[in-house]
Steps between C-alpha positions, in 0.01 A plus 500: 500500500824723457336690210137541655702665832679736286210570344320592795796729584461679210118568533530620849840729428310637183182565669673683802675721225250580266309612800807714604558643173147583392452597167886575431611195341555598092261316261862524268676295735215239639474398089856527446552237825191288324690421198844424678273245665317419153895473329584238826167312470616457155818341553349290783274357308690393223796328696215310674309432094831393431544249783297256274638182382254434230294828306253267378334410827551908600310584162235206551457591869480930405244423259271242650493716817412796292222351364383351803505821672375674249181276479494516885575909474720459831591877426157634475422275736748678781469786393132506565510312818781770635275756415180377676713444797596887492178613433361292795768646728540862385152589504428823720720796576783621734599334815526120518345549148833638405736224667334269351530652127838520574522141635300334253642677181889466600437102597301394155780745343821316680281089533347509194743426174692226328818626672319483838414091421859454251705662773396272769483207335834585355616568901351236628623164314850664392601758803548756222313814610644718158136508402405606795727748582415666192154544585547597796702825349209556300240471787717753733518765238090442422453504921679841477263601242208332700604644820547870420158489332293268713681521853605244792225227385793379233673373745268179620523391114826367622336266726327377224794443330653286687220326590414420148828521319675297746186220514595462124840423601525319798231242280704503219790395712255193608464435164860458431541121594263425219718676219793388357762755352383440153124579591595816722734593218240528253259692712790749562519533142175552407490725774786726381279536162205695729740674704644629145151590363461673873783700431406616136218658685676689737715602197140617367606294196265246486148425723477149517203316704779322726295353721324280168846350496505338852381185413822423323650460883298169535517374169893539475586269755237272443643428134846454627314221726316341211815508302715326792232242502566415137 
């Protein structure tokens, strides 16, 4: 759970600031820092696309997950459910209206993602928090944002982080046993493609529906299994 912790850090430390700073952090410099992160997303992703030992099965995996996630609309799907859950929450005005705007809004920001479930997956059955770390850059410059503009209440969304974010990874590192290094290999791989796609969008290159793709987690190390059986 190294990268969830650090992530938490980052949340809290950009929360505190943003609500120190105000208003007087540069809209230059907060996209400027965004694509750095985009560039190292980038790079991320493609040493972990490139970790594959066989492009066939990353292809096959990509575009059967696709599909199946685009018949299942997984990113409508989120999307939609994140946004009832705000609307349910946020209703009403200032007060405990407010903290809970600010609550609600920075947790389905920072929780809800393919980077949030990649990231922890990636953490949990391989100890490498890169993924992680990463985000959590991105989610301490977004709490600064959050927390000059919406106050103290973006603070508890790190609670949710690591309640949620580190679930994914402590059961991910149950999962481990049943993996072998081929399987966990592959799902790294095809893995690396979304956090690539995830970058282009920070780059504001492309907008890809990343979330269609997740499927293609499953499915990759499920072929290398039906393959080893052969």
């Amino acid at each position: 759970m190294t990268g969830t912790w650090i992530n938490v850090a980052t949340v809290l430390c950009g929360g505190l600031l943003g609500r120190f700073l105000g208003n007087r952090f540069p809209d230059k410099m907060r996209q400027t820092v965004v694509a750095g992160l985009g560039l190292v997303t980038v790079v991320i992703g493609l040493q972990l696309a490139l970790q594959t030992t066989d492009v066939l099965i990353l292809l096959g995996s990509l575009l059967a997950g696709g599909i199946i996630g685009e018949l299942l609309d997984l990113d409508g799907r989120i999307n939609r459910a994140a946004q009832r859950v705000e609307d349910r929450f946020t209703r009403g005005g200032e007060g405990s209206g407010a903290l809970a705007r600010a609550w609600v809004t920075t947790s389905l920001l920072f929780c809800v993602g393919p980077l949030t479930f990649t990231g922890a997956i990636q953490d949990g059955l391989t100890g490498d928090y890169h993924l992680l770390a990463t985000k959590a850059m991105l989610d301490g410059f977004a709490a600064l944002a959050f927390g000059s503009a919406l106050g103290l209440g973006v603070l508890a969304s790190a609670g949710t982080v690591l309640v949620y974010q580190g679930g994914l990874s402590l059961a991910a590192g149950a999962a481990k046993a049943a993996l072998s290094t081929a399987m966990i290999g592959e799902m790294s791989a095809a893995g690396g493609v979304l956090v690539l796609a995830i970058g282009l969008g920070l780059l504001e290159l492309k907008a890809i529906r990343v979330a269609n793709f997740l499927p293609a987690l499953v499915i990759a190390p499920a072929v290398v299994a039906v393959l080893a059986g052969f």
